[in-house]
C-alpha atoms as one frame of an Amber mdcrd trajectory, in Angstrom:
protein
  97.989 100.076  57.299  97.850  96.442  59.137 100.654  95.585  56.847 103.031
  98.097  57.016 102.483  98.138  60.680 103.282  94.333  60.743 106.690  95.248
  58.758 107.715  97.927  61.389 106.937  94.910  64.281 109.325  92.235  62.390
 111.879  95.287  61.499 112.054  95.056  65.919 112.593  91.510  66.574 115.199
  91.869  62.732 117.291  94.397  65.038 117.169  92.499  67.753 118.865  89.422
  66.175 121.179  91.896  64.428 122.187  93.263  67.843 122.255  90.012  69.680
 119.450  91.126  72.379 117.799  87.591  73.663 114.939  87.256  75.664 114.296
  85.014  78.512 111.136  83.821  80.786 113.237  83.134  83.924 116.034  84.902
  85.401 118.304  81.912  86.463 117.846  81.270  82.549 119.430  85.028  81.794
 122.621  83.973  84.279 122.774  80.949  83.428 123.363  82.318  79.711 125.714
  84.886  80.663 128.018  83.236  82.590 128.300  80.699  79.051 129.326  83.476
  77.301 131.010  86.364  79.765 132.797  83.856  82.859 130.568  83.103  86.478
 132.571  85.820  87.996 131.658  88.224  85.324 127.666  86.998  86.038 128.466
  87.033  90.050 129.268  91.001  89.101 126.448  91.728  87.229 124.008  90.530
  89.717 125.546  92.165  92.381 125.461  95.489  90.587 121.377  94.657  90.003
 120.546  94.072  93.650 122.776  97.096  94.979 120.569 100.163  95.047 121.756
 102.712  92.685 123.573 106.097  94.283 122.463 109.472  92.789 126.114 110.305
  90.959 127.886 106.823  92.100 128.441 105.414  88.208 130.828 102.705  89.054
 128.322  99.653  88.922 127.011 101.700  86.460 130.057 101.299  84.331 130.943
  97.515  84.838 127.667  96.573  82.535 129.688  98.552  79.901 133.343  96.484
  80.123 132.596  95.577  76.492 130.147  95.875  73.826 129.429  92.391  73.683
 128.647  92.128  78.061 127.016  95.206  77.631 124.235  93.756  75.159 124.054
  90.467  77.025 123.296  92.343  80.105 120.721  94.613  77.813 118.672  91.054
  77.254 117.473  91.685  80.883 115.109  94.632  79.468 114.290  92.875  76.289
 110.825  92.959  77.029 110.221  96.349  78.220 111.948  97.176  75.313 110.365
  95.138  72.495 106.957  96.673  74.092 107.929 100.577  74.004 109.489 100.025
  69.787 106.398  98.433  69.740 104.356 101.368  70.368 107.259 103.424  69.271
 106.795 102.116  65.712 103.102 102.945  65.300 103.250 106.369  66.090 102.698
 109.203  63.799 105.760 111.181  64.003 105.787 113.000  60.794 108.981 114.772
  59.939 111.741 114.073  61.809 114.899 115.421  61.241 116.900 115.616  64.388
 116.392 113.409  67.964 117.770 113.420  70.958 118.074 110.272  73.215 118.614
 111.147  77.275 120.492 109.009  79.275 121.068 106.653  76.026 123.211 104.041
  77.889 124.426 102.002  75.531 122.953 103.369  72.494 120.374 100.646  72.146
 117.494 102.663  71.367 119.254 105.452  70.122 120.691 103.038  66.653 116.898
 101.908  66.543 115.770 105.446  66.472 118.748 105.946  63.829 117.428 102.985
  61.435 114.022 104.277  61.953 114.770 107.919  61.216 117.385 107.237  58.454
 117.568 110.783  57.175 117.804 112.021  60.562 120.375 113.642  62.816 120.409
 110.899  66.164 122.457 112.339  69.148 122.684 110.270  72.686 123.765 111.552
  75.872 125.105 109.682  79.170 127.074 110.496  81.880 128.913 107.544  81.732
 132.042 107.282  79.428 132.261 103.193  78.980 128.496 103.328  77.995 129.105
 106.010  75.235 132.520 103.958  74.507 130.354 101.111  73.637 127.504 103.004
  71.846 129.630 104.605  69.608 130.835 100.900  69.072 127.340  99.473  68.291
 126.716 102.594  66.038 129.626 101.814  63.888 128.670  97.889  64.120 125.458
  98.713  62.687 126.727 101.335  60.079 124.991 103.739  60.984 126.538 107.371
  59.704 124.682 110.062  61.180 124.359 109.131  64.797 126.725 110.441  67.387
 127.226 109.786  70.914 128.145 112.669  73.577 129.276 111.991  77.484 127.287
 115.084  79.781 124.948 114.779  82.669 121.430 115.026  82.058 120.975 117.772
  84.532 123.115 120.230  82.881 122.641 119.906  79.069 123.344 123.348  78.607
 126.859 122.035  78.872 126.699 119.762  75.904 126.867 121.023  72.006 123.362
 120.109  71.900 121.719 123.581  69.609 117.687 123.426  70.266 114.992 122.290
  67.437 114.857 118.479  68.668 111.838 117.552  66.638 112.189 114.427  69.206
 113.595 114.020  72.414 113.622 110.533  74.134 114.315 108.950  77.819 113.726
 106.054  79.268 114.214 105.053  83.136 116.427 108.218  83.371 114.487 110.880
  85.220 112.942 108.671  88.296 117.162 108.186  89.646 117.723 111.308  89.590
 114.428 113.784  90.113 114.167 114.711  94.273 110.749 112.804  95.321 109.236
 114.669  98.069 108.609 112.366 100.959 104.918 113.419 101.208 102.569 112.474
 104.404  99.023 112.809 103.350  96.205 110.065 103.483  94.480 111.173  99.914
  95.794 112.329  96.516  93.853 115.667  96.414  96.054 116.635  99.601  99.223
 115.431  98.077  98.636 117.355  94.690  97.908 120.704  96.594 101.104 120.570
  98.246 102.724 119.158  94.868 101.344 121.981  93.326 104.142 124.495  94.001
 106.779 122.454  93.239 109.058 124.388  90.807 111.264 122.201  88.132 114.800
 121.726  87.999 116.899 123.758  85.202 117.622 120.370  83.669 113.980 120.253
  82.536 113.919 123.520  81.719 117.089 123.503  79.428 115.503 119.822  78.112
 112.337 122.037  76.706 114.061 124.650  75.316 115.961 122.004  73.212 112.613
 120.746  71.989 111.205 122.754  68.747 108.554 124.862  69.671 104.931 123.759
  69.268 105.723 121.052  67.725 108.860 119.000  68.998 107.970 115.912  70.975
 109.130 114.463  74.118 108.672 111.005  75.150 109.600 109.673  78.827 109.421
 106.591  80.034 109.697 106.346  84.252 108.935 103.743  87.175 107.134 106.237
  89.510 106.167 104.813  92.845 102.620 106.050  92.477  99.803 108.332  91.131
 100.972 111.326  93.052 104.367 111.098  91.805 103.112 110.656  88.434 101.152
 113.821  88.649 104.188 115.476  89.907 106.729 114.866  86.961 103.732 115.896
  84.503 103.442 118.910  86.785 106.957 119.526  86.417 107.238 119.149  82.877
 104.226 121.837  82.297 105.819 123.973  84.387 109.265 123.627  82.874 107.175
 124.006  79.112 106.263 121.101  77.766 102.565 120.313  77.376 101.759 116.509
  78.538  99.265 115.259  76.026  97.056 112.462  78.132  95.074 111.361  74.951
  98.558 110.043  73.527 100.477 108.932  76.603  99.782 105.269  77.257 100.399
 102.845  80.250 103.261 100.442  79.022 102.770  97.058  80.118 105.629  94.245
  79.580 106.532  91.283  81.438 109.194  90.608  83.561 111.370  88.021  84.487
 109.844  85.096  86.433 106.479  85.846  84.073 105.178  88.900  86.599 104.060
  92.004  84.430 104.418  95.935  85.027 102.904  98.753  83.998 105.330 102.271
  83.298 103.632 105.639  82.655 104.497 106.380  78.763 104.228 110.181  79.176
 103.807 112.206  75.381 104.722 115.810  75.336 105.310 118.495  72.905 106.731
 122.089  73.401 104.503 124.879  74.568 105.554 128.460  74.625 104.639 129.266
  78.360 104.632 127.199  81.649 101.207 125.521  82.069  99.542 123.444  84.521
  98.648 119.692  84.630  94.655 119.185  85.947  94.889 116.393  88.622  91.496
 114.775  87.105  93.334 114.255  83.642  96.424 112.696  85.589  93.939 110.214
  87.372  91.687 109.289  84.517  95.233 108.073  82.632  96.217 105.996  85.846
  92.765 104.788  86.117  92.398 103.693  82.098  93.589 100.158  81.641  91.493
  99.334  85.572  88.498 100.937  83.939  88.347  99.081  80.626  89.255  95.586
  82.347  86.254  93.826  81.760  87.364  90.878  84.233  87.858  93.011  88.043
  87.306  91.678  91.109  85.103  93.619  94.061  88.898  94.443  95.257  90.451
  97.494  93.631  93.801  98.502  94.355  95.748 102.238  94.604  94.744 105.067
  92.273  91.417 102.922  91.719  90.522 102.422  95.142  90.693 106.129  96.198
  88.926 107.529  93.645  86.037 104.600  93.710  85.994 105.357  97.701  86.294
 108.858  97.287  83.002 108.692  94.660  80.754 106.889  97.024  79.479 110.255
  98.992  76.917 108.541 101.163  78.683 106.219 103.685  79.519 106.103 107.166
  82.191 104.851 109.236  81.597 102.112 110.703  84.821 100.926 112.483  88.331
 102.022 112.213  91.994 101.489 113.213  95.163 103.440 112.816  98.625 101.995
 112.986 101.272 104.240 113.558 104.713 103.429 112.392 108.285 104.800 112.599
 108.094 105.711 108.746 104.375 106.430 107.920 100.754 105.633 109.602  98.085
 103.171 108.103  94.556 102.976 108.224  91.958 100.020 108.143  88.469 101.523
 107.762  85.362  99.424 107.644  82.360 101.762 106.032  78.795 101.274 105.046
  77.181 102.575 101.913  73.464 101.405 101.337  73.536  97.706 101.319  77.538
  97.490 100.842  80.043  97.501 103.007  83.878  99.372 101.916  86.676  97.940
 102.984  89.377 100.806 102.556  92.807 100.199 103.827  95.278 103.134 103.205
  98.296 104.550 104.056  99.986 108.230 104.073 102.315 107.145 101.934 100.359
 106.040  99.022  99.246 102.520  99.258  95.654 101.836  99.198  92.951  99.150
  98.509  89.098  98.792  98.386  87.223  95.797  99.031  83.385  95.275  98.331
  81.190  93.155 100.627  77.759  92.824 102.380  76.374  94.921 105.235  75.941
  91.190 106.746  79.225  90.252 106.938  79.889  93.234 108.919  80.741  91.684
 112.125  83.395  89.159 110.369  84.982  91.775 108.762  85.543  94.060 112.191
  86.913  91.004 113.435  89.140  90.377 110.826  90.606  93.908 110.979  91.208
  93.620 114.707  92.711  90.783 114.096  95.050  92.039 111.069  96.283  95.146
 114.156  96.417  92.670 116.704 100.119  91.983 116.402 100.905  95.939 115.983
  99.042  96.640 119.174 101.709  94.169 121.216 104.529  95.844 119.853 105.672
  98.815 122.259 107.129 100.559 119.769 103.850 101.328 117.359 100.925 103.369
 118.301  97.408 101.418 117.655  93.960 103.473 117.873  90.721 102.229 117.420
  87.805 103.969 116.611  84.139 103.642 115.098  84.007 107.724 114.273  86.059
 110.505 112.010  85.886 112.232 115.775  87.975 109.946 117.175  90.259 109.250
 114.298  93.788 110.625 114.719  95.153 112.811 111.971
């Protein structure tokens, strides 16, 4: 098994060099190499296109990564890593038979060829909404040789649209979802809260249409999003259950890559297969898959950060509050809470819009650590514009 699993690895880094898809450690590196090859002002473009933020429907930067075949893979070498990680795990899954796939928001066709070499016998469709992408993944396809993968230009949100007939034994999409999926902008200081008002949220027809393409019971879908947080990721494996496809926790993994400039992150890898009725996601299985790679990492700290945090200082029943202050600005409100459990002391910081972190210490470095948090507010309390309490009860904390 090691061995065939070792020829499925070097058959990814064989299609990489086929397709020309370089990886680099540094981004000035990337630029520096695709100005060589595409011009500075084509490079001067391309940057500018990846520090604008991207507009729901707005495909014009969009487009100008897709002039030509050749820019478009050189600008491709900018996820080589992310990429090289998810074939990774890709390759090592048990698929069984697959005869026809279906790669969302398929870009340039990258991953859909892969999927096409991988799947030889199979039927390989990709859909984007932009025309020069498909221009160029129908070029790559053809590059490559590969007969029985086609390219069609729709939206995502209304497949129903496309010639696409259902019984996708596979159905694949990666950083598609999280542009265009509404994120509420929730307000609540604790996960539970958040997933009780997430709870009602009804999916789109686009997912809806996307699981009736899937075949039933067992057709897969595999999505790869940047979420912002735990809450969010509960809510697109909400939506999907609700929409019908069952979100299997045991085979979804947290993808891990690094990026440019040698930082890492970590993108939910979310499995599901096709159920025959809407179902619901349990907000303890969402949590124990954010919390798995913090709770087998041997090497932590006594500070914890988001999903981690909450549900460590949401475990510790006995405690009290010891001192407290809330920091109200114009977008959301932030707390720094000093409590005392036993002979430990919790530092929680947390906001109402998701960020949080726990930090461990000793009841007698109590007094420091009240000082240090008046300190941390002291600039926010000279600012007229923000709201600081203080307080050393839950009475006198403001909701």
């Amino acid at each position: 098994m090691s061995g065939k699993k070792d020829e499925r690895v070097r058959a990814i880094e064989r299609y990489f060099a086929e397709v020309g898809v370089v990886s680099f450690k540094r981004r000035d590196a990337f630029f520096r190499h695709f100005a060589g090859r595409h011009g500075t002002a084509a490079a001067a473009t391309l940057e500018r296109v990846l520090s604008a933020p991207r507009r729901r429907d707005d495909l014009g930067g969009y487009d100008t990564l897709h002039v030509s075949l050749d820019r478009s893979i050189s600008a491709h070498s900018l996820s080589a890593e992310l990429h090289r990680e998810y074939l990774s795990w890709f390759v090592t899954q048990a698929w069984g038979s697959v005869e026809r796939v279906l790669d969302v928001g398929c870009g340039n066709g990258f991953l859909t060829c892969f999927y096409a070499r991988l799947f030889p016998r199979a039927e390989v469709i990709g859909v984007d909404a932009s025309t020069a992408a498909i221009a160029v993944a129908r070029e790559l396809a053809a590059r490559l040789r590969l007969s029985r993968v086609r390219f069609e230009v729709g939206d995502v949100r209304d497949l129903t649209a496309l010639p696409l007939e259902p019984g996708f034994d596979l159905i694949a999409s990666t950083l598609v979802f999280h542009e265009i999926v509404s994120l509420p902008d929730l307000r609540s200081w604790s996960l539970a809260a958040r997933a009780t008002e997430l709870a009602g949220t009804e999916p789109p027809a686009y997912l809806r249409s996307l699981a009736r393409l899937l075949a039933p019971g067992f057709g897969t879908y595999v999505s790869l999003e940047r979420w912002p947080d735990t809450a969010h990721l509960f809510l697109w494996s909400h939506l999907l259950a609700r929409a019908g496809i069952r979100v299997d926790f045991g085979r979804s993994v947290g993808l891990t890559f690094r990026q440019l400039e040698g930082e890492h992150e970590r993108l939910p890898l979310v499995v599901g297969t096709g159920a025959e009725a809407e179902l619901t996601v349990p907000l303890d299985a969402v949590v124990t898959f954010a919390l798995r790679p913090a709770l087998s990492d041997r090497s932590r700290s006594p500070r914890f950060d988001d999903q981690l945090a909450e549900t460590l200082f949401e475990a510790i029943a006995s405690k009290s509050l010891v001192h407290g202050v809330q920091v109200n600005l114009p977008e959301y409100s932030v707390r720094f809470e000093l409590w005392r459990s036993g002979a430990l002391l919790l530092e929680y910081s947390y906001s109402n819009a998701g960020y949080r972190r726990l930090t461990l210490g000793s009841v007698q470095s109590a007094d420091d650590l009240v000082a240090e948090i008046d300190r941390r507010t002291r600039d926010y309390a000279a600012s007229p514009n923000l709201k600081v309490t203080t307080y050393r009860d839950l009475a006198g904390r403001p909701e």
